[in-house]
C-alpha positions as CSV (number, residue, x, y, z in Angstrom):
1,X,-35.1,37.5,8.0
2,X,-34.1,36.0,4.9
3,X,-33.8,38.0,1.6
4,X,-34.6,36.5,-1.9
5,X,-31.5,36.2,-3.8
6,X,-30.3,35.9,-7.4
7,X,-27.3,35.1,-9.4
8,X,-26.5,37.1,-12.0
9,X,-27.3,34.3,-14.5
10,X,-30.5,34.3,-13.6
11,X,-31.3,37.7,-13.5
12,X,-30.0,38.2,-17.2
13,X,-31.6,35.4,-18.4
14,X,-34.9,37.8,-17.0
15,X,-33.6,40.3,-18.5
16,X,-33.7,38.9,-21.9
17,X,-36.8,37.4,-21.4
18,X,-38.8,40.6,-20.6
19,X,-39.7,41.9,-17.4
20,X,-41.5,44.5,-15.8
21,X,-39.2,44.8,-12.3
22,X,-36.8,47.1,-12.0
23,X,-32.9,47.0,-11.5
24,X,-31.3,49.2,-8.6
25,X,-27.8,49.6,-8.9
26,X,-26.6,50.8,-5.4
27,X,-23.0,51.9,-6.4
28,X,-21.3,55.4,-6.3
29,X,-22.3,57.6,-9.3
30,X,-19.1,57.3,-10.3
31,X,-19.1,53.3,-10.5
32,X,-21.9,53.3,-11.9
33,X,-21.1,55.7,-14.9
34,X,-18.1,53.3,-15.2
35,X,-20.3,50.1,-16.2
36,X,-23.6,49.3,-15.7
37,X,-26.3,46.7,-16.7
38,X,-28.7,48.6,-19.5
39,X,-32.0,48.6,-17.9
40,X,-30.7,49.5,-14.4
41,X,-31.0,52.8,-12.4
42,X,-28.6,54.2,-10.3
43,X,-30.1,54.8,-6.5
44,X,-26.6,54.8,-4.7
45,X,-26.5,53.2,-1.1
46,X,-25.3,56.7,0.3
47,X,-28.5,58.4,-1.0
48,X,-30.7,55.5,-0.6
49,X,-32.5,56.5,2.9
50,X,-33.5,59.9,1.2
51,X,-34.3,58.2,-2.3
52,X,-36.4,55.8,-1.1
53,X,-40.0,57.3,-0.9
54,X,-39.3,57.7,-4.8
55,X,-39.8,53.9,-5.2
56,X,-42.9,52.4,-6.2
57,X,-44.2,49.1,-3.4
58,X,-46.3,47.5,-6.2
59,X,-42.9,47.4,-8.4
60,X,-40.5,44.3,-8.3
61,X,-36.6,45.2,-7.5
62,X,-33.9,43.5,-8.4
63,X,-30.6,44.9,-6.0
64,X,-27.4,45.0,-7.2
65,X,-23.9,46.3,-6.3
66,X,-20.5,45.7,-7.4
67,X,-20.1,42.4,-5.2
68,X,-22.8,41.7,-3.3
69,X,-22.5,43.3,0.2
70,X,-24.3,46.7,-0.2
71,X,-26.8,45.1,-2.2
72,X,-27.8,43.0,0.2
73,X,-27.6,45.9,3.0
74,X,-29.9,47.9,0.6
75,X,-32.4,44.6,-0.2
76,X,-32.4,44.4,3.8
77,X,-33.5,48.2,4.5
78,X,-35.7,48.2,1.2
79,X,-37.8,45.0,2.5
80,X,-38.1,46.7,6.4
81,X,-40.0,49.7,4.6
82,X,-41.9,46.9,2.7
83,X,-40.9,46.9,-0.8
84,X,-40.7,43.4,-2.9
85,X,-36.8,43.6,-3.5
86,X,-34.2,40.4,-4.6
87,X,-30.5,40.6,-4.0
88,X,-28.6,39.8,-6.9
89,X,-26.0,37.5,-5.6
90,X,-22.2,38.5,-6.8
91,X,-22.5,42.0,-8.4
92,X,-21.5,43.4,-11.2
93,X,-18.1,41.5,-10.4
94,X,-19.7,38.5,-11.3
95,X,-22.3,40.2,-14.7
96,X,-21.9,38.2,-17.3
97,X,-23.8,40.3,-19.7
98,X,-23.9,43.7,-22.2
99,X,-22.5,46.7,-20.0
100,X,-23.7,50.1,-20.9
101,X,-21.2,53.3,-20.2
């Protein structure tokens, strides 16, 4: 099963374009209140089994963590309950862009 995928790039050049999908940020509360991108919410990978019924299945995702790994864990279980979901390739390690605290 392969999962779309995004680099960072891409996904802010997206962002500045306008979009309607939505950014998950699947970090700890606590990394997340560290540094985030602006339009993301925070739906942490610990809480994301619980969480996930909150989601809407005719929304766009795009998944992001702080390098890539639970991200792509958290694409894999999103697009098993059928949701339309993109990793974004790198994480916040590799953003580029306007960080919101």
């Amino acid at each position: 099963m392969t999962i779309k995928s995004v680099t960072t790039d891409a996904l802010q050049e997206t962002l500045q374009v306008g979009t309607d999908d939505v950014v998950l940020d699947v970090r700890e509360k606590e990394e997340f209140a560290a540094g985030h991108i602006k339009e993301a919410f925070n739906y942490p990978l610990s809480e994301l089994e619980e969480r996930a019924d909150s989601l809407k299945k005719d929304t766009s995702y795009y998944v992001i963590c702080q390098r890539g790994m639970r991200s792509e864990k958290a694409s894999r279980y999103l697009h098993d309950l059928g949701y339309d979901v993109t990793n974004v390739e790198g994480g916040m390690d590799k953003w580029h862009g306007e960080i919101e605290q």
